[in-house]
C-alpha positions in Angstrom: 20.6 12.2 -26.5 19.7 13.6 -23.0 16.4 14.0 -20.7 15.7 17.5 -22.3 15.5 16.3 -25.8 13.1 14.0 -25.2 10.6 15.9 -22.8 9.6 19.4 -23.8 7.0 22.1 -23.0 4.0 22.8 -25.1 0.9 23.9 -25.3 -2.1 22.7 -22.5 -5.0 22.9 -21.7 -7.5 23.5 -19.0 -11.2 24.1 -18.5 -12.4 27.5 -17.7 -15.5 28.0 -15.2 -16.1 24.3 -14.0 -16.6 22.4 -10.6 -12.6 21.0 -10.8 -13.9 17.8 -8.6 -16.5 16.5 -10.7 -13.8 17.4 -14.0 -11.4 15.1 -13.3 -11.8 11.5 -13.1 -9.4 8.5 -12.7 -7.5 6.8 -15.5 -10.3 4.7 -17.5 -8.4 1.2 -17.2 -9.0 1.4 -12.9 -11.6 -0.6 -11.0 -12.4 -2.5 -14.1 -14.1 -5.4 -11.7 -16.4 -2.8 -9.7 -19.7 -0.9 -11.6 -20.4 0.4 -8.2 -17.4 2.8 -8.4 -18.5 4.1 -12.0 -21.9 4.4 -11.2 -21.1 6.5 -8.4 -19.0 9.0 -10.5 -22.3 8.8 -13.6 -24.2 9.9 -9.9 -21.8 12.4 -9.2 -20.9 14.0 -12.1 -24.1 14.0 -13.5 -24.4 16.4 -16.4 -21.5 18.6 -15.3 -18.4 18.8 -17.6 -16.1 16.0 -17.3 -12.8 14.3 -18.1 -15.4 11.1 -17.4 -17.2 12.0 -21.0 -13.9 12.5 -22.6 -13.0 9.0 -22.1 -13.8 5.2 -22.3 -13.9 3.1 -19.0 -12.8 -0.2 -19.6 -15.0 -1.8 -17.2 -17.5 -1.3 -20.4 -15.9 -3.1 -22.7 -17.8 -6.4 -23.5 -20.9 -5.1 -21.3 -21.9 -1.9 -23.2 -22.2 -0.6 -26.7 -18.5 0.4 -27.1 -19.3 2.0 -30.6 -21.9 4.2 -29.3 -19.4 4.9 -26.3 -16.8 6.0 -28.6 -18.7 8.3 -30.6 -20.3 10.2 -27.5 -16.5 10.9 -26.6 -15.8 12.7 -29.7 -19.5 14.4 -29.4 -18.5 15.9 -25.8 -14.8 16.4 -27.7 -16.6 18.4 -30.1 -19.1 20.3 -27.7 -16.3 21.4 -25.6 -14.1 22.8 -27.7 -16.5 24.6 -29.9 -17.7 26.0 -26.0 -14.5 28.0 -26.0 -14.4 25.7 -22.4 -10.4 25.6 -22.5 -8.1 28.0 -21.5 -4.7 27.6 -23.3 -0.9 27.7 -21.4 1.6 27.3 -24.2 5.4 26.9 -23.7 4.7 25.9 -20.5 5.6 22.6 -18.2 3.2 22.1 -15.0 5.0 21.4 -11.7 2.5 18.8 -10.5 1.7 18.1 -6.3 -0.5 15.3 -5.7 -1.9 14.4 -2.3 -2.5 10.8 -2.2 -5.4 9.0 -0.5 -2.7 8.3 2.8 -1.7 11.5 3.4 1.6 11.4 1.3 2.7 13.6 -1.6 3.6 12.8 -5.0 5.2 15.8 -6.7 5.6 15.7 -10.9 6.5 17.5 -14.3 4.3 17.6 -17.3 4.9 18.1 -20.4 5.2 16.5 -24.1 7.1 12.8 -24.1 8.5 12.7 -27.9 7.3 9.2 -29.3 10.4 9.5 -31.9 12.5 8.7 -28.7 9.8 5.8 -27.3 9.6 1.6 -28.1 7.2 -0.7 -26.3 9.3 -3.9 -28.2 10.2 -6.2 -25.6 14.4 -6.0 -27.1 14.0 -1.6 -27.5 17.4 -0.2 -26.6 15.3 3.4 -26.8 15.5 6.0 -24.7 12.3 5.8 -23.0 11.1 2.0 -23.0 8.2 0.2 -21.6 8.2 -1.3 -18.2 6.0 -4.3 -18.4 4.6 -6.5 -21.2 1.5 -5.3 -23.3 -1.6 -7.0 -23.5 -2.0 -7.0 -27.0 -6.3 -7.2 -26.9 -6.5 -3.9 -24.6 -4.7 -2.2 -27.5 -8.0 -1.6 -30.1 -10.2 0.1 -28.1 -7.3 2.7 -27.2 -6.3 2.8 -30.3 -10.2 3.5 -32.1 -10.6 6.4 -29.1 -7.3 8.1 -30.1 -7.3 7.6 -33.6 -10.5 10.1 -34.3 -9.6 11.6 -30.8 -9.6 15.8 -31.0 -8.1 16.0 -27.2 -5.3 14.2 -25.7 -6.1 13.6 -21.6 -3.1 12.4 -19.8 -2.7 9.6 -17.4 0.6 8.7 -18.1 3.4 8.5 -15.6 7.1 7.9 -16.1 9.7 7.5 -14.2 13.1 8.7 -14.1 15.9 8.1 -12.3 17.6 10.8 -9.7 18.7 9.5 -6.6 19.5 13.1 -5.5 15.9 14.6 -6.8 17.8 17.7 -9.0 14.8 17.7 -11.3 11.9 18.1 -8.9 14.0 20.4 -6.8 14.4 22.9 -9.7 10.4 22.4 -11.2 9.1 23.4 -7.8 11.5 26.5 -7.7 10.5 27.4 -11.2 6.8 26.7 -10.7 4.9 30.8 -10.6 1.0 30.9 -11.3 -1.1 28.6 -9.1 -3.2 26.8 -11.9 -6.1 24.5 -9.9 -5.6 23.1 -6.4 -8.7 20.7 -6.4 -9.9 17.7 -4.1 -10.5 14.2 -6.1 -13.5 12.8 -5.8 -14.0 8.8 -4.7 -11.1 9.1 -2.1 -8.8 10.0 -4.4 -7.2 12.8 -2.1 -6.3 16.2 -3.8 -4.1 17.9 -6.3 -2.7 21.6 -7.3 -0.7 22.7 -10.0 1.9 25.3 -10.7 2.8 27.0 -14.1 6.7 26.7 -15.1 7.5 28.9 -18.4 10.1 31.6 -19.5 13.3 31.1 -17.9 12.3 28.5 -15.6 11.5 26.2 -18.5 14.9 26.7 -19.4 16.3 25.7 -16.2 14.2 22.5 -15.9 15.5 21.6 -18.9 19.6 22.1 -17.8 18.3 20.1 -14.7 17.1 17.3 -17.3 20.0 17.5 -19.3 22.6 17.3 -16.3 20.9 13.9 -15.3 20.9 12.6 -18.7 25.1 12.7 -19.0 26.4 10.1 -20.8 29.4 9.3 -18.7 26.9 9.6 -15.3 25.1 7.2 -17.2 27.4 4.8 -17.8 29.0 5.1 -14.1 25.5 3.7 -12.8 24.5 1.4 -15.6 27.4 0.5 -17.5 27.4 0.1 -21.2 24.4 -1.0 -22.0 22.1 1.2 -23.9 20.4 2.8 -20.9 17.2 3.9 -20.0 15.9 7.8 -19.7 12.2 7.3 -18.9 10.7 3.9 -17.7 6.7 4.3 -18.2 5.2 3.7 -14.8 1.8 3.7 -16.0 -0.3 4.0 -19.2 2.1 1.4 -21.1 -1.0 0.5 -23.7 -2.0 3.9 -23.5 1.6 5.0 -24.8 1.8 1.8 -27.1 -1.9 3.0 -28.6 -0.1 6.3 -29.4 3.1 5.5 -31.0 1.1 3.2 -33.1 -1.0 5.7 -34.5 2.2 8.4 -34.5 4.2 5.4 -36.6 0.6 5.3 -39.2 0.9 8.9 -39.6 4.0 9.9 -39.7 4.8 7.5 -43.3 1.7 10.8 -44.8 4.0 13.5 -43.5 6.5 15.6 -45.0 9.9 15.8 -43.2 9.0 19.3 -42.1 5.1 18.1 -40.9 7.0 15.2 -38.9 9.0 17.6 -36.7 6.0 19.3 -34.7 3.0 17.3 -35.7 0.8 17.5 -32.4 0.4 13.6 -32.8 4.1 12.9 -32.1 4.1 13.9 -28.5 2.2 12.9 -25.6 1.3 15.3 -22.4 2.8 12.9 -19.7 3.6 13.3 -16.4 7.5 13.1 -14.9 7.8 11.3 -11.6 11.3 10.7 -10.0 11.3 7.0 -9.1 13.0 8.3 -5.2 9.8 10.1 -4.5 9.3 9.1 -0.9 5.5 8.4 -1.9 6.2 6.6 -4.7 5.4 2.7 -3.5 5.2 0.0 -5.8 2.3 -2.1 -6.0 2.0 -5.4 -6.4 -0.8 -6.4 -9.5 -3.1 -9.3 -7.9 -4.7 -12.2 -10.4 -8.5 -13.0 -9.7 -10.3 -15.3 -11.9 -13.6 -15.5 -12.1 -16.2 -17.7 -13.3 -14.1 -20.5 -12.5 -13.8 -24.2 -11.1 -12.2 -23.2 -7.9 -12.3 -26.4 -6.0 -8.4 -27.5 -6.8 -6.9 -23.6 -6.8 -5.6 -24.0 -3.4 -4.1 -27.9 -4.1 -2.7 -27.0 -8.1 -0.9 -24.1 -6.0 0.7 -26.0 -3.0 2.0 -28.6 -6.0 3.5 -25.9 -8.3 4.9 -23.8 -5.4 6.6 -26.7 -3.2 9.9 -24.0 -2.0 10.4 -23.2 1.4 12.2 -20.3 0.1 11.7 -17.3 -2.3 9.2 -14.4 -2.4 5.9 -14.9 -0.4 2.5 -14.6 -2.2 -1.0 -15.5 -1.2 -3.8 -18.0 -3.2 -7.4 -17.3 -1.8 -11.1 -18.7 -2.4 -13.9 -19.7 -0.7 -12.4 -22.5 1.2 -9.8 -20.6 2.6 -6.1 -19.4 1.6 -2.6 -20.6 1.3 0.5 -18.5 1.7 3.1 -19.9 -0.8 6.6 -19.0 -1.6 8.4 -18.8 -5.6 11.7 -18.2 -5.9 13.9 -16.3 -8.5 14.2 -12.1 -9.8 11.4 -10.5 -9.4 10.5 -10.7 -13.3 10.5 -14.7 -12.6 8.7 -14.6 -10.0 5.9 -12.6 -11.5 6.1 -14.6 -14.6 5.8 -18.1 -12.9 2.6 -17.0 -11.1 1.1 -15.8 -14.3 2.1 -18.9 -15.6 0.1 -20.8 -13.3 -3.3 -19.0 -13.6 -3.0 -19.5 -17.0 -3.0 -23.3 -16.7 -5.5 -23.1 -14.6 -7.9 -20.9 -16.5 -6.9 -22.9 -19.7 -7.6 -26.5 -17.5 -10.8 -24.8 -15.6 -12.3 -22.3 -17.3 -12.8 -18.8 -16.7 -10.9 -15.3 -17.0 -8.5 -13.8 -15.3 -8.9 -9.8 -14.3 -5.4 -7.7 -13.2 -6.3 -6.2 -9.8 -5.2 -3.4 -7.7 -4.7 -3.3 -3.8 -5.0 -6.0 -1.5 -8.2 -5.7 -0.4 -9.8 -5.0 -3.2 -8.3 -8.5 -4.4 -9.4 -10.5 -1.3 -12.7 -9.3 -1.6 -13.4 -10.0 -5.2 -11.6 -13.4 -4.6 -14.0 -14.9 -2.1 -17.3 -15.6 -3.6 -18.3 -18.6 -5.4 -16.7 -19.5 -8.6 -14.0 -17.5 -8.2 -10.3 -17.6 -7.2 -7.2 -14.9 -6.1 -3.5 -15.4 -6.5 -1.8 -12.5 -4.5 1.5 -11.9 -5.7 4.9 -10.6 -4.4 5.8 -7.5 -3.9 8.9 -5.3 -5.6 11.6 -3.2 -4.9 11.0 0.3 -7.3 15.0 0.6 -6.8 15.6 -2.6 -8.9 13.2 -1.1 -12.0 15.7 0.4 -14.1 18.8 -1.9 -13.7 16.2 -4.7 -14.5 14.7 -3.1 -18.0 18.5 -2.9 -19.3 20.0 -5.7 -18.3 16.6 -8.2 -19.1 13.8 -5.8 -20.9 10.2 -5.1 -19.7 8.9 -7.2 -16.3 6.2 -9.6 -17.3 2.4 -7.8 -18.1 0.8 -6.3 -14.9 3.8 -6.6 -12.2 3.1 -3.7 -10.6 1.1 -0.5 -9.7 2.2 2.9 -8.1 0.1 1.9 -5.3 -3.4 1.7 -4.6 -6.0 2.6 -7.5 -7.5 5.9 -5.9 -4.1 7.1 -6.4 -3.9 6.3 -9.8 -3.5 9.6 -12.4 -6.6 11.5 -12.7 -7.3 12.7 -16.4 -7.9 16.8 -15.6 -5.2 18.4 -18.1 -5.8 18.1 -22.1 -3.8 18.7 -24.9 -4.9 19.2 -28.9 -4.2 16.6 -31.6 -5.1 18.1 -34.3 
């Protein structure tokens, strides 16, 4: 088994004839505490096509008809592909540049991740392997979407491991046909792609397959079953789709199984050494809570002087606190205590990104923040093998703006 085999080119998707900025939107599981930012991309977007009605935010779940939601995507599904709005690439991978919000730039490969080779289970020994724990209840609403889902939109991100970036180095010297080169809107910065096909896909794939050696493999990682692709973001997405590949495939013939559209999933490549590429760290805020003894219940269950620092805010003010252990512990032990306290004082907890973003939503009345540590990206991989997935939500590729934005599609049927 080698990086090759389990990433290929295929066929995808873009739209013909449309304003690019108000296409693409961000990943539908980002700024799930803020209807200002959605209602700002209904204003913007407006009627236009968009990624935005091919998906369902999450911040709507609980607060909207999610039924009615659900059906309108595979309405505008319909609509567009009856349109003749797409314009097809097949055999192709796209060499991917994104311009984040700071000025850096993220460069990627997509292309088809084969599911056969994927296993969100915390003890998978698979090739490609989840990073963090699922959440099991964000799992039906993904799963209802792609299961009567025509078009797959990717915002999916996975990681691979090249110190000496051989794989990005031969994508951008394969990459021919400018395909978009498009600003973002809601500060997301900008991003252009590049068609690879023909003999550069070829040589993408040696590059893949040169990283993937078993003996390089085992020089870095031992011999423990090791780890190809780490998913970096969309884990429930991914999860939602294996799920329904694992359904469907127990209806297929052995020949149907090989190239059924559902067994892949259009996925973006990013090499974990990308100088861009910063890990985030995922903050807790609870909300409609008893707040009064957050900063007290804190100072008594973190009582080291040394460890990782993290931050506990309210209204009355904010601690800084230290917890000590791996990174995975760490994480875990802080997610252990707002769980006692929600369980003790009531309320729910919601997984945000960026620090400000947290602080802010963690000040008003009847609410409480827990700021967690931050992680090193170069301890990701050893960590999965030698332990298995970090604890749910421990980290982000930094802030949300720079999340994926869904502009690409793929057919699933």
């Amino acid at each position: 088994m080698n990086l090759a085999s389990c990433f290929l080119p295929g066929e995808i998707l873009l739209p013909q004839g449309v304003d690019l900025r108000r296409w693409a939107s961000i990943a539908c599981d980002q700024f799930t505490a803020d209807p200002a930012y959605w209602a700002r991309v209904e204003e913007t977007v407006g009627d236009a096509p968009s990624t935005l009605y091919l998906m369902l935010p999450e911040i709507y779940l609980g607060r909207k008809n999610t039924e009615e939601l659900q059906a309108r995507v595979v309405r505008h599904m319909e609509d567009y592909l009856a349109a003749g709005l797409f314009r097809s690439f097949p055999d192709s991978y796209f060499y991917i540049e994104r311009t984040l919000s700071g000025g850096g730039l993220r460069r990627g490969l997509l292309g088809l991740l084969d599911l056969e080779y994927y296993d969100y289970r915390p003890d998978s020994t698979s090739p490609i392997r989840a990073t963090e724990g699922l959440v099991e209840e964000r799992l039906p609403p993904r799963l209802r979407v792609r299961k009567d889902a025509l078009l797959e939109l990717p915002h999916l991100i996975l990681f691979f491991d090249d110190p000496q970036q051989t794989v990005v180095a031969e994508a951008e010297s394969s990459a021919g046909e400018m395909l978009y080169d498009t600003p973002l809107m809601e500060g997301g910065g900008s991003v252009r792609a590049r068609r690879i096909t023909g003999e550069g896909v070829w040589r993408v794939r040696e590059a893949l397959a040169r990283l993937g050696d078993g003996e390089k493999l085992r020089d870095r990682y031992g011999d423990a079953p090791p780890v190809l692709y780490a998913v970096g973001d969309g884990n429930h997405s991914l999860a939602a789709a294996k799920r329904i590949w694992e359904e469907l495939r127990e209806r297929l013939s052995p020949a149907d199984r090989l190239t059924h559209p559902a067994r892949f999933a259009l996925a973006e490549l990013v090499d974990l050494h990308e100088p861009s590429l910063v890990f985030e760290p995922i903050h807790r805020v609870l909300f409609n809570t008893d707040p009064s003894d957050f900063l007290r219940e804190a100072g008594e269950r973190f009582s080291s002087q040394n460890g990782r620092l993290f931050r506990c805010l309210t209204a009355e003010g904010e601690v800084s606190l230290r917890v000590e252990g791996t990174i995975g512990e760490c994480i875990a032990q802080c997610e252990a205590f707002v769980e006692d306290f929600v369980r003790a004082h009531g309320g729910r907890i919601d997984y945000i990104h960026g620090d400000r973003e947290a602080e802010t939503l963690s000040r008003p009345e009847g609410r409480a923040g827990l700021l967690m540590p931050e992680m090193d990206k170069r301890d990701l991989f050893p960590s999965i093998i030698r332990s298995g997935p970090l604890p749910k939500k421990s980290f982000s590729i930094g802030p949300a703006r720079d999340k994926r934005y869904y502009l690409e599609c793929r057919r699933l049927r």
